[in-house]
N, C-alpha and C positions, 0 to 999 in steps of 0.2 A: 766610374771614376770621374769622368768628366760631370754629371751631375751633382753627383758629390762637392767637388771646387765651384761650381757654380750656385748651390745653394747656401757655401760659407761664403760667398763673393758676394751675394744676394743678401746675407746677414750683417755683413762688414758695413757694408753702404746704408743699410740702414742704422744704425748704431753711429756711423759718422755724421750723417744729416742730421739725428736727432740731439748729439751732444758737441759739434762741431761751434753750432752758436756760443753752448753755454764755454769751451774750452776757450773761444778767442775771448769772451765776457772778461773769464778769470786773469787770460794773457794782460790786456789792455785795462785791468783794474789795477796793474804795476807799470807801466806806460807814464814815464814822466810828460811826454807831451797830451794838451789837451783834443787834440784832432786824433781821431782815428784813421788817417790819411797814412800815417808813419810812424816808426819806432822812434821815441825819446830817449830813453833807455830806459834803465830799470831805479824804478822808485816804490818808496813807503810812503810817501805823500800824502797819495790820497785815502788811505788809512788812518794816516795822523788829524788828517783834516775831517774824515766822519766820525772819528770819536771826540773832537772839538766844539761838533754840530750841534746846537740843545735840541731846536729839532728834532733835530734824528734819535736823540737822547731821549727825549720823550714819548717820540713815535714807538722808541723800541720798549718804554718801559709801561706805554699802552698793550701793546704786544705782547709780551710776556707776561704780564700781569692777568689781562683778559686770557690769555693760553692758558694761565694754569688755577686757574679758577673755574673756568668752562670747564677743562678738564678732570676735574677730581670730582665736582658737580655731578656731571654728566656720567664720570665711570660709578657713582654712587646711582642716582636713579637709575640706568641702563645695566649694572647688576641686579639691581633689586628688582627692573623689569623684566629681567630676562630669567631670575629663579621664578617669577609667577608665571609667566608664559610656561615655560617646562614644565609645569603643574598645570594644565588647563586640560582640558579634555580637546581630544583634538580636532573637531570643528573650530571651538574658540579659537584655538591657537593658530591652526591655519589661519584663519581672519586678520587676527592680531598681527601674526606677522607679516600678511601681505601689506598692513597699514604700516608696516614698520620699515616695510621694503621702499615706502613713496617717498620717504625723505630722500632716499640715498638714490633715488632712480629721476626725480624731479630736478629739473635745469637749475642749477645757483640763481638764473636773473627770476626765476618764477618765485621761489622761494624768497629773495631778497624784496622784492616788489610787495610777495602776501603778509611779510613782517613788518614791512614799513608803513605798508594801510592797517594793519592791526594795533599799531604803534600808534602812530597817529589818531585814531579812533578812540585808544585808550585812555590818550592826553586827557579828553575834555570830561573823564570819569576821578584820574589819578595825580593830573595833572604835573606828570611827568613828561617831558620832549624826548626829541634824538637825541642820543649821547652816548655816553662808556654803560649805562647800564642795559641800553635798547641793544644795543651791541654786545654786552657780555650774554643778557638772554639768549639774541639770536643764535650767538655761538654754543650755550648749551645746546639751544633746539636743536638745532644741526649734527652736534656729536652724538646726542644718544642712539639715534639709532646704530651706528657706526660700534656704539659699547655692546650692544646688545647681540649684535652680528656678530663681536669676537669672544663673548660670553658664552653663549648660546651650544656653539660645539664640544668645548668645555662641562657643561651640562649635561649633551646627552654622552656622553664617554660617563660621565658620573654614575656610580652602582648605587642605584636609590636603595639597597639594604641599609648602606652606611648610616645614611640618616635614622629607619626605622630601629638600627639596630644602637643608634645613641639613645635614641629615646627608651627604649626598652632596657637599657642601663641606669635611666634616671637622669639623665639630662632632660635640663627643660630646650624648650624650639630654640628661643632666642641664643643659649650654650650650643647649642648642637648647629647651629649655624653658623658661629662664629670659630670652633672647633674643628668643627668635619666638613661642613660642605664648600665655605672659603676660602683653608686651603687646599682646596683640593682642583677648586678653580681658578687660584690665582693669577697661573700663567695667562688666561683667558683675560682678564680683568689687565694683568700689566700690559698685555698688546691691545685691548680698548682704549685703557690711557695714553698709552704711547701715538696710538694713530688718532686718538681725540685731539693730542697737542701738537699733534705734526699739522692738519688740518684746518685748526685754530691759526695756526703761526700763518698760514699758504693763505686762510680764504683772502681774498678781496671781491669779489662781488655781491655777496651778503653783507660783508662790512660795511661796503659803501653805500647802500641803501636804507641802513639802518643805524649809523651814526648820525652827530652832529658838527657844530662848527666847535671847533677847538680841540677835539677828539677825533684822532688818527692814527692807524694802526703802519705797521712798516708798507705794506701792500699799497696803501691807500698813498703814503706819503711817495712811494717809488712814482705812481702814478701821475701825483701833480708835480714830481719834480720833474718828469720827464714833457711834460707839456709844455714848460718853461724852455728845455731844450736840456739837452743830454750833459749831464755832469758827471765828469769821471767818478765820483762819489759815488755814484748807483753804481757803476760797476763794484766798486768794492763792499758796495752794502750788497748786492745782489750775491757777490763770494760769499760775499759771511753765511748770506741765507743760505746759499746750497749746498755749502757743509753742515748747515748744521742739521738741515731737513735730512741730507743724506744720510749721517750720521745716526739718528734718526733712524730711518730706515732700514738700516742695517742692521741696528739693535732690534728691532719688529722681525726682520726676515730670521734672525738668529736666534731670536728664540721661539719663533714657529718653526725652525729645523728642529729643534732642540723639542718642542712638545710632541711632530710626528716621530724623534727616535723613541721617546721617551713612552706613548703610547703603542709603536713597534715592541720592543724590550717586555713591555706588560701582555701582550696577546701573547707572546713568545712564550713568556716565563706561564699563564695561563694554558697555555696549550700543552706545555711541558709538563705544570701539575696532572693535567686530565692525565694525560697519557698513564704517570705513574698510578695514577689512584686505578687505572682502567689494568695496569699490568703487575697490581697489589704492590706498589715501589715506593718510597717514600724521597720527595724530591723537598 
């Protein structure tokens, strides 16, 4: 008993330390006084004042913009990566996928560093600089593998008869994949895009290595406004962000409950056929 309360006491305290900062954030982004010293009262102010901001207006519509261009990009190549992978013999595919493993295992500054010398190197070929396009790149580079990872289980759950047995009806590949094996991994594909744009909206240290001057994403912008010194506006642009990432998130975790009942339910109903075919029953 006593372990027991002492391992939810154990749980408690960590769960307040870690969202304790973000709760006073949200408090104090309604805080009519500018000091974090004391309670002003309760204002929309500075709400009123970041949707005002062009700034900020623009930082967000860099943001979203690059979010969902990365994102649909990247859930297109990292599906279509991840049906060839599943088809590979499985040396290749081992291989493949430990290469596929380096993005998502490798430090953001390492990665941000090897794009911005590649970037630059490429200038004096394309004669392209840093900017929104060096940065929408980087941010595909980044999400595919991340598609390919939420693809991939999806896949192997998939009963490869389905496809052979399209094609032995007379579908051609290109019908039979668009038909049978993309819905069948959708769910897989909407949580790659969804954690692709969640991803995209959060980076900042890829960003900021691979941008330019006039082009900035929210991350980037929270950054130098907070160098200037702390404006209650971060606080509220920081709220905005972490519903909406949360929000976000919630949608990803709910429909991966939703793909384990839903693959549950199918062994089930599987198991339940054998059975009858084994006890001559028709289910």
């Amino acid at each position: 008993m006593v372990t027991r309360i002492f391992k939810k006491l154990y749980l408690y305290l960590v769960f307040l330390f870690l969202y304790a900062p973000i709760i006073v954030l949200v408090i104090y982004s309604f805080n009519d006084s500018k000091s974090r010293g004391h309670w002003g009262g309760f204002t929309l102010k500075w709400y009123a004042a970041l949707f005002q901001d062009r700034e900020i207006a623009q930082a967000v519509y860099h943001t979203v913009l690059i979010a969902i261009i990365s994102s649909v990009v990247a859930t297109v190549i990292g599906t279509a990566a991840a049906i060839g992978i599943q088809n590979m013999k499985k040396i290749k595919r081992t291989i493949i996928l430990n290469l596929s493993y380096l993005p998502v295992l490798n430090p953001d500054i390492v990665t941000g560093v090897s794009l911005m010398i590649l970037f630059i190197f490429m200038k004096t070929f394309t004669g392209v600089g840093l900017g929104f396009t060096t940065m929408l790149l980087s941010h595909i580079t980044f999400n595919i593998p991340y598609v390919i990872l939420s693809v991939l289980p999806k896949l192997k759950q998939l009963d490869r008869n389905l496809y052979e047995a399209a094609l032995d009806l007379g579908a051609k590949p290109g019908y039979a994949l668009r038909k049978v094996i993309i819905p069948e991994i959708m769910p897989g594909i909407v949580t790659g895009f969804l954690l692709a744009f969640t991803l995209s909206i959060d980076d900042f240290v890829i960003s900021f290595f691979t941008t330019g001057s006039g082009v900035s994403n929210l991350s980037i912008y929270i950054y130098s406004m907070a160098r200037r010194g702390i404006n209650p506006k971060i606080n509220a642009l920081s709220t905005i962000m972490f519903v909406l990432v949360l929000i976000l998130l919630i949608i990803v975790n709910l429909r991966l409950s939703k793909d384990k009942e839903n693959t549950k339910d199918l062994k089930v109903n599987s198991s339940l056929r054998r059975r009858g075919e084994l006890n001559g029953k028709s289910y």
